[in-house]
C-alpha positions in Angstrom: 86.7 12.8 26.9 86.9 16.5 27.7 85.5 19.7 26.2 89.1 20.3 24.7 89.1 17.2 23.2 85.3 17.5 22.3 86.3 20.5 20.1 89.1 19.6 18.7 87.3 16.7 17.5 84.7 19.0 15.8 87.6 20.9 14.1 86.6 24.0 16.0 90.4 26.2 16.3 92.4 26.6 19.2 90.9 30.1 19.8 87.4 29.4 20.0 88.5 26.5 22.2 90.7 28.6 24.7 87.9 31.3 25.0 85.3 28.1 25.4 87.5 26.6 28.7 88.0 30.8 29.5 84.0 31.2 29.8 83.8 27.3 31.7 86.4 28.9 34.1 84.8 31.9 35.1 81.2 30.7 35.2 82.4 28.1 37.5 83.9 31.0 39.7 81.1 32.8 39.9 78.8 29.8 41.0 81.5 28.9 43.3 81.5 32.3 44.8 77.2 32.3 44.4 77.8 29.1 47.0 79.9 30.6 49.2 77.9 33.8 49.6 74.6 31.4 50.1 76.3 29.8 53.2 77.5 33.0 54.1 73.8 34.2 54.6 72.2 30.8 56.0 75.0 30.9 58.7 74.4 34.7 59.6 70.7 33.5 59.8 71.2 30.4 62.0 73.7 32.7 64.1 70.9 35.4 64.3 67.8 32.6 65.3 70.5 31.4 68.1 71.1 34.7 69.4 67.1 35.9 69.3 66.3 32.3 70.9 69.3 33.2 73.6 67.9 36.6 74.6 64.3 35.1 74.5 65.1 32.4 76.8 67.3 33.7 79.2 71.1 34.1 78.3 72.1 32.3 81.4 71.8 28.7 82.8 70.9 28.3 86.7 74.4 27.6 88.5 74.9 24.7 89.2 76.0 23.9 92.8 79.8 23.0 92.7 81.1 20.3 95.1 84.2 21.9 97.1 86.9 18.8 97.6 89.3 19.5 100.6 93.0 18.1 99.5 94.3 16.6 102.9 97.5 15.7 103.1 98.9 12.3 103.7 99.4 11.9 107.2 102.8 9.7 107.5 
């Protein structure tokens, strides 16, 4: 059973109901956007700790010697 149902129920009128599901709506927005803000900020903060451990630590690997392979043809 849903909150539309649960009111009706009640005898609670179709106004009060509509502005009940209206409030449900946008507070559910707002914690929806409250979530996407908070991963917003932890990924700017593990992007940040990345970059500082990057610049700590050298931003480059030692090369790494690459082994040359000579294509000879096929001697027929």
């Amino acid at each position: 059973m849903n909150l539309k149902q649960l009111l009706r129920q009640a005898g609670i009128s179709n106004d009060i109901v509509k502005e009940v599901e209206r409030k449900a709506r946008r507070t559910s927005e707002e914690m929806e956007q409250e979530h996407q803000e908070k991963a917003l900020a932890l990924t700017k903060m593990m992007l940040n700790d990345a970059l500082r451990y990057r610049k700590e630590h050298g931003a480059t690997k030692p090369a790494e010697e690459q082994l040359r392979t000579i294509i000879l043809p096929d001697e027929k």
